[in-house]
C-alpha positions, -999 to 999 in steps of 0.1 A, spaced: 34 -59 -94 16 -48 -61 6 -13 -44 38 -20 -25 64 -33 -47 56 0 -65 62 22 -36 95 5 -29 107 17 -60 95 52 -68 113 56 -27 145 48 -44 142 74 -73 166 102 -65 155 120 -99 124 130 -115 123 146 -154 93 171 -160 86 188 -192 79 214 -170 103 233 -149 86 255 -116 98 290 -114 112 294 -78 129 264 -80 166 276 -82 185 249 -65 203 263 -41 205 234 -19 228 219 -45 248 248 -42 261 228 -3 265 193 -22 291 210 -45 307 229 -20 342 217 -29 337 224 -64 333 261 -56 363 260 -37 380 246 -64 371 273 -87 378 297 -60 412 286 -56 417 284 -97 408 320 -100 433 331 -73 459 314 -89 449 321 -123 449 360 -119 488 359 -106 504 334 -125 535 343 -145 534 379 -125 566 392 -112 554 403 -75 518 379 -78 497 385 -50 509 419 -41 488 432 -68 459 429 -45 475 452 -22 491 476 -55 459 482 -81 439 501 -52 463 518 -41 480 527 -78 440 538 -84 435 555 -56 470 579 -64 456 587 -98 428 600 -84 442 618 -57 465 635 -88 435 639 -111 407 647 -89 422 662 -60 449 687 -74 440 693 -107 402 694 -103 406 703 -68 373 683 -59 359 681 -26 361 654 1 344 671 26 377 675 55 383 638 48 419 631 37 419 625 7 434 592 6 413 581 26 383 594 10 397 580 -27 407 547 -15 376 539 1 353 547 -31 378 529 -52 378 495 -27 337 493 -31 338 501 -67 361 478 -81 345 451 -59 309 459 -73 329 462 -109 350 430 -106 320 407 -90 293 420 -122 319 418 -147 329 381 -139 290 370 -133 283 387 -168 306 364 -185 292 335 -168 281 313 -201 307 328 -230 336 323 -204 327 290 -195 311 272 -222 339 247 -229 334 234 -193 298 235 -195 295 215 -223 314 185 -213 302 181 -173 271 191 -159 269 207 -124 251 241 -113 257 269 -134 256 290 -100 288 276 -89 301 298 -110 289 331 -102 290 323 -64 330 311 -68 339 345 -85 320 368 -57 337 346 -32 371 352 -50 363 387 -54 354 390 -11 391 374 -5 404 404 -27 385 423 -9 394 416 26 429 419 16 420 455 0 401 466 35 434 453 57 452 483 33 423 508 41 425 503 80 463 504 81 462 538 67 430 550 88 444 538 119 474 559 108 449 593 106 434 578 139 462 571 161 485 595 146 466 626 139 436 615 166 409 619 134 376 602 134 356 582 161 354 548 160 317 534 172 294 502 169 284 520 133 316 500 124 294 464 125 273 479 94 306 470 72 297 437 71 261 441 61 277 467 31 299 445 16 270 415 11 249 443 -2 272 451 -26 281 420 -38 244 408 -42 236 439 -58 262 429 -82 252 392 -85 217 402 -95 231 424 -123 254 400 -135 230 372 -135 202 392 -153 229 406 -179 249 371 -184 216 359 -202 216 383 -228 253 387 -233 255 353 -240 225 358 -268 233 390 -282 271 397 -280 266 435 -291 247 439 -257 284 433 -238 293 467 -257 267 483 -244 268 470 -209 308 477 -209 299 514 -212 273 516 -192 300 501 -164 327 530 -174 299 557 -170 283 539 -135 317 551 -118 305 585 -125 267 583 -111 284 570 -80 305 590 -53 337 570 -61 355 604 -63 330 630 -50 312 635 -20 271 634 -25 269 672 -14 286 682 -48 257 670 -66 225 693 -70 200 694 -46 171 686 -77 195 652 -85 200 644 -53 169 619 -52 178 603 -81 215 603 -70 201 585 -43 185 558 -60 216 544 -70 220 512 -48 262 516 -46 253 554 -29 239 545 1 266 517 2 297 541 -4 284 574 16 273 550 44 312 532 43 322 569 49 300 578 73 311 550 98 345 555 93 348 590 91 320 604 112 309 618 82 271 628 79 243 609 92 233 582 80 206 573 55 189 549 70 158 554 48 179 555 11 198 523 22 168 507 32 155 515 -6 194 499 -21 182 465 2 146 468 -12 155 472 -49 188 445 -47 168 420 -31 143 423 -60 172 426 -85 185 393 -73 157 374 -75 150 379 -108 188 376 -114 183 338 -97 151 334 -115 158 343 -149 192 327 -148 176 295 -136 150 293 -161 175 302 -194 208 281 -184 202 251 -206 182 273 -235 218 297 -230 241 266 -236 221 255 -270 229 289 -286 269 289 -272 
């Protein structure tokens, strides 16, 4: 066989086997070839979460708001916390809406491997899809959470002539990918060692209950003591929340420099997320 007959061949090879995988290669490009698959699995999720429910969707529109009524009983006339003039529906419903995004997109990226194992031991395609369909699932909740939320401010604005609307507003956007990559890094980095060590989802379950509590879900950041406020601070969901509020309710300034930090820290959080997860999927499936 000549130089050339060899170089029409190896130009038709699609794959190549290493022993040796590189570090920063994550595949993300694959991520567009399977594009319907995620779709499928977004739409599977969404269907899966109302079947055999009396009112189905409406739930979306319910479990904030149900939340957000508890804390305005619990928090707001029995422990008579502050929300800083804000009403506090408004002020409750709009920790509640970020949290239980962050919550719901690291709690369904944590369970990646242990949720999925039957299907990923019978087809192969990138473990990623996963992850990536449940954040997408979780923003379509979303969205239909935040059309709640501005109903009720626009009530406050339009009826009671409260707050200032202003080009602050086009920051939402850029907070709610923060949010949810700050939560895909998490999940990724914890789905890993969940899937090794099943006492670690204990642990990380309670670490979750107590993170609603380190975050101004139901307080404002000037209850918390000025020698805490730095580490307050370093919380990535704190600039996210207190920076949600500060758009919509003229509340504060905002901290350009502490959210700056939650970008810094998330980015690096989600890379080794990508990384890591990348590197241990087929080790993962061995021991599941």
């Amino acid at each position: 066989m000549n130089l050339n007959e060899k170089e029409d061949i190896t130009a038709d090879w699609q794959w190549e086997i290493n022993a040796t995988q590189s570090w920063f290669k994550l595949g993300l490009r694959d991520l567009y070839s399977y594009r319907g698959l995620i779709m499928r699995f977004v739409r599977r999720d969404l269907i899966a979460s109302y079947q055999q429910t009396i009112i189905g969707p409406v739930w979306m529109f319910l479990q904030p708001l149900l939340t957000t009524i508890i804390y305005l009983i619990v928090f707001g006339s029995f422990a008579k916390l502050s929300t800083d003039g804000v009403p506090k529906i408004l002020f409750y419903l709009s920790g509640t809406i970020i949290w239980t995004f962050f919550f719901d997109n690291i709690s369904g990226t944590m369970y990646t491997f242990i949720t999925n194992a039957h299907i990923f031991n019978k087809v192969y395609f990138p473990r990623l899809i996963v992850p990536i369909s449940n954040i997408i699932t979780q923003s379509v909740r979303l969205s239909i959470q935040l059309m709640l939320f501005v109903v009720i401010f626009l009530f406050y604005h339009i009826v009671y002539d409260q707050f200032d609307l202003s080009y602050t507003l086009l920051l939402i956007p850029f907070l709610i990918i923060l949010t949810a990559a700050f939560a895909l890094g998490s999940g990724l980095l914890i789905s890993v060692f969940t899937a090794r060590y099943r006492d670690i989802d204990t642990f990380f379950q309670y670490i979750l209950r107590l993170g609603m509590f380190v975050t101004p879900v139901v307080f404002p950041s000037s209850l918390v003591p000025e020698k805490y406020q730095f580490l307050f601070w370093l919380n990535p969901l704190t600039p996210i929340i207190e920076t949600f509020r500060a758009v919509f309710f003229n509340q504060g300034a905002i901290q350009y420099n502490y959210l700056l930090l939650a970008v810094a820290s998330t980015t690096i959080l989600l890379m080794l997320g990508l990384v890591l997860f990348k590197r241990r999927e087929t080790e993962v499936m061995d021991i599941i």
